[in-house]
N, C-alpha and C positions, 0 to 999 in steps of 0.2 A: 954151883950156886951162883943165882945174879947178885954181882954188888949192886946197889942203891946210891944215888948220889945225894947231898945235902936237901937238895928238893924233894926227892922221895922218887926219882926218875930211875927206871932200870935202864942200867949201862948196859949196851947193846954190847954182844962175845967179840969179845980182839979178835979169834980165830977159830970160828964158830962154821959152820957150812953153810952154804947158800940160801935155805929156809932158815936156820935160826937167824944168820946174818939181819935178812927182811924183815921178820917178825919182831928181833931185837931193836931193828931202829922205829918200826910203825910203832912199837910198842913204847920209845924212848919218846916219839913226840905226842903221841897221846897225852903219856903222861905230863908233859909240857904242858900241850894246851888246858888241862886241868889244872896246873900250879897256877899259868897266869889267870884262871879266870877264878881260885879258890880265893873264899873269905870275903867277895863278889856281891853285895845286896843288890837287890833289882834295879838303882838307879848308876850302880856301878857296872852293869851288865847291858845300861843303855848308854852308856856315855861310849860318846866318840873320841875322834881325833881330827878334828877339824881341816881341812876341808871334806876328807871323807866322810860316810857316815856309816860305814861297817863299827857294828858292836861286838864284845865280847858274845853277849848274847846270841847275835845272830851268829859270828861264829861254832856255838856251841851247836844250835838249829843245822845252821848249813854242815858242819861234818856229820850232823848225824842221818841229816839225810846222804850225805857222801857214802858212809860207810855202808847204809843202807840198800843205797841203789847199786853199787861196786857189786859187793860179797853176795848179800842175799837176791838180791834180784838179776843182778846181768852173769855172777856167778852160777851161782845155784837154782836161780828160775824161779824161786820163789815169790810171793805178791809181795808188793813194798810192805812194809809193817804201817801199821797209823803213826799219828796222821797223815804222812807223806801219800796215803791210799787214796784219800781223797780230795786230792787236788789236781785242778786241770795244767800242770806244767807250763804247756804250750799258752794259757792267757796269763796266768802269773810265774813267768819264770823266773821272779825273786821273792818269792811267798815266802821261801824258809829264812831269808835275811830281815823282810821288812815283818811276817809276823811275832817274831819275836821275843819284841817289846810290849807282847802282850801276852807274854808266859811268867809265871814267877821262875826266879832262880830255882826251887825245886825242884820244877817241871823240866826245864833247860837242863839238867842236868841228869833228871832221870832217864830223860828221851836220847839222850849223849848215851849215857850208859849200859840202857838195853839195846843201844845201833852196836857199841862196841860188841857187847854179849854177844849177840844173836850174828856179827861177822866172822868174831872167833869161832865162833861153834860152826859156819860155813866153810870156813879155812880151814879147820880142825877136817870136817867133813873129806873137803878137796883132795886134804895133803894124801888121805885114806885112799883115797879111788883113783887117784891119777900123779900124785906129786904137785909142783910146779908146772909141768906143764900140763895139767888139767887143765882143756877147755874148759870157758864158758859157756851157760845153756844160752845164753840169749845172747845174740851177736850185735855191736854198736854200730855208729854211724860207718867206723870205718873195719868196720867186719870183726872176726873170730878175737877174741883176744886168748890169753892166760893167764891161770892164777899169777903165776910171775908178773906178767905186764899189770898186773892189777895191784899187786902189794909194792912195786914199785912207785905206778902212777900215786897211791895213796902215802909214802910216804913223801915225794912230792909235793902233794897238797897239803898234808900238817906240816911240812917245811916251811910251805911260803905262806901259808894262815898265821903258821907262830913269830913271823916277823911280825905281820902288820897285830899279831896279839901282845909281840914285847913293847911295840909302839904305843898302842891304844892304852894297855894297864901303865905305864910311864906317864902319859897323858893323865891318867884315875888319880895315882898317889905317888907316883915318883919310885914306884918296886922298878929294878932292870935286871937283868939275866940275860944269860946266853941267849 
């Protein structure tokens, strides 16, 4: 059974195997960047942190494009899901940070939450056909990867997103946390 901590965060397995291990911690900072961004109205989801100007919001945008492109696209070969389908990358490669603040928090958080879904269900897919080291269908700048190298790389990025999101929400109302 997962314990849950005061935040609502599942405790990644003391001594768990190499796939729960990964999945227990992407899974711990998920739920993180949910804590910091819950309770959130749209002008809390546009406030920065001075001199930056990453928002919670755009954080919510940027991983879900993250998760997006990771799992279901460079994993599983899949098309990106909307709206990340159609956008030209290459002339706005910060469309998912700076459109943002032009989504309601509902939206931001739904779009968070079907990237989550629809990675799970690729991972889930993955673990089936190959394990960890199931290749990717679609190779990156710097060739083949692995589901492994990828639920790594992604815990990674919700590590160093949920600094700069314990930073930003501190900045909103004075909330701190791990």
């Amino acid at each position: 059974m997962t314990s849950v901590d005061e935040q609502g965060r599942p405790e990644p397995p003391l001594d768990g195997d190499e796939t729960a291990t990964l999945l227990g911690f992407l899974d711990f900072h998920r739920a993180t960047l949910a804590w910091k961004c819950a309770g959130l109205d749209a002008a809390g989801l546009r406030a920065t942190h001075p001199p930056a100007t990453m928002t919670l919001g755009g954080l919510l945008k940027h991983l879900a494009y993250v998760e997006d492109h990771w799992f279901s696209h460079v994993l599983a070969g899949r098309p990106r899901m909307a709206p990340f389908d159609a956008i030209d990358w290459t002339a706005t490669p910060d469309w998912d940070w700076e459109s943002a603040a032009d989504d309601t928090p509902e939206q931001l958080r739904e779009l968070w939450a079907a990237a989550v879904e629809r990675s799970r269900a690729a991972v889930a897919e993955a673990l089936v056909n190959g394990g960890l080291g199931q290749r990717a269908r679609r190779p990156t700048r710097a060739g083949s990867t692995t589901l492994r190298w990828i639920l790594v790389h992604l815990v990674e990025e919700y590590s160093r997103h949920n600094g700069h999101a314990d930073l930003i929400r501190e900045s909103i109302d004075g909330r701190t946390g791990e």
